[in-house]
N, C-alpha and C positions, 0 to 999 in steps of 0.2 A: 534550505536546499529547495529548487525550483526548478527542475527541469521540464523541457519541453517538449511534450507530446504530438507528433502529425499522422495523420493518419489520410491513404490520400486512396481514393478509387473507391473503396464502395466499404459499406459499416466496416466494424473491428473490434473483436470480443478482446479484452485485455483484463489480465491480472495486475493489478497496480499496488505494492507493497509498503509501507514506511515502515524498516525495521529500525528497531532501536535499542530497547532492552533482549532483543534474541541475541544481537552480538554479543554481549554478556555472558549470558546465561549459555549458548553454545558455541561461541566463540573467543571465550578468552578473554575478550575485552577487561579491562582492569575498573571494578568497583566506580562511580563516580563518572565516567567517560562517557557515557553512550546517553542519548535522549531517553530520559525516563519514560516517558508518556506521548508518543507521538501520536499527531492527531495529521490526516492525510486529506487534503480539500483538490478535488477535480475543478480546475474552472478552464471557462472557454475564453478565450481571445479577448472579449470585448469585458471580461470580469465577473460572469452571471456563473453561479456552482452548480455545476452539473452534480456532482454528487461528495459526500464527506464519510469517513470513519474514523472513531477514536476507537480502541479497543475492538479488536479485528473479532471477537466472540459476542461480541455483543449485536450481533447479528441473529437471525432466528435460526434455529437449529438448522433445517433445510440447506440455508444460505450457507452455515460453517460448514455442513457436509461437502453440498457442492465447492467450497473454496478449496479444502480441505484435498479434494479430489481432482479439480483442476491444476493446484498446485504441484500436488504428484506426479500428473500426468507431463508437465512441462520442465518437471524435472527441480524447483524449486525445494529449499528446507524447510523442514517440518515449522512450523511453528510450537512454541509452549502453549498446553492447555492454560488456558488463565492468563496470556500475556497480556500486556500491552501495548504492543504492536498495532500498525492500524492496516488495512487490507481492503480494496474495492475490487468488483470484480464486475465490468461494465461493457456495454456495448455502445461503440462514440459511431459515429458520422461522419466521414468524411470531413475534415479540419484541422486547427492547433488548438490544443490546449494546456494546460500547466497543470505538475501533480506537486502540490505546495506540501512540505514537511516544516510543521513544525510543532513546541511540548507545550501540552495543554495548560500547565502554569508555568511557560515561558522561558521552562529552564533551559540550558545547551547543553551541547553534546554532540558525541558523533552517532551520524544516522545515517541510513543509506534508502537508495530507494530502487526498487524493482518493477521494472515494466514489464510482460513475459505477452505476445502474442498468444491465443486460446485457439488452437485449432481444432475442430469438432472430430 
């Protein structure tokens, strides 16, 4: 999954999400379905990675809180302590770029992905 990011007029704080095992876990999803492991790569236009997360907790504690509390506030689901879901939480520039989903040992599934604008 590769969708297309623009962001046009001046920076843009954004929550960027790849769920995959939360379907699952709180959505039903049936065993086997969903991207085990997604790993979620920011790149810009010309191919250079603005930024990457595998494992959305694998962040420093500060970062989960603050995610954790943006996510709230924009009305997004909780995430599982422990998942593996992946999660960036970035301020872009004025451009296009791509929020790339895909599982870290290459398996499929379905996954979804969340852009959520961060307004202060």
């Amino acid at each position: 999954m590769v969708p297309g990011i623009v962001v046009t007029e001046s920076n843009r704080r954004l929550l960027i999400r790849g769920i995959g095992p939360e379907l699952q876990t709180s959505f039903g999803f049936a065993p086997g379905t969903t991207l085990p492991d997604p790993v979620l790569v920011l790149t810009k236009q010309s191919g250079e990675v603005i930024a990457e997360n595998d494992n959305w907790e694998d962040n420093t504690k500060a970062v989960e809180a603050e995610i954790n509390a943006v996510a709230q506030n924009v009305g997004a689901f909780a995430l599982t302590s422990g998942g593996a879901d992946a999660v960036l939480l970035v301020t872009l520039p004025p451009g296009v770029c791509t929020a790339q989903v895909t599982d870290k040992n290459g398996s499929e599934g379905i996954a979804i992905v969340e852009v959520y604008a961060v307004t202060e």
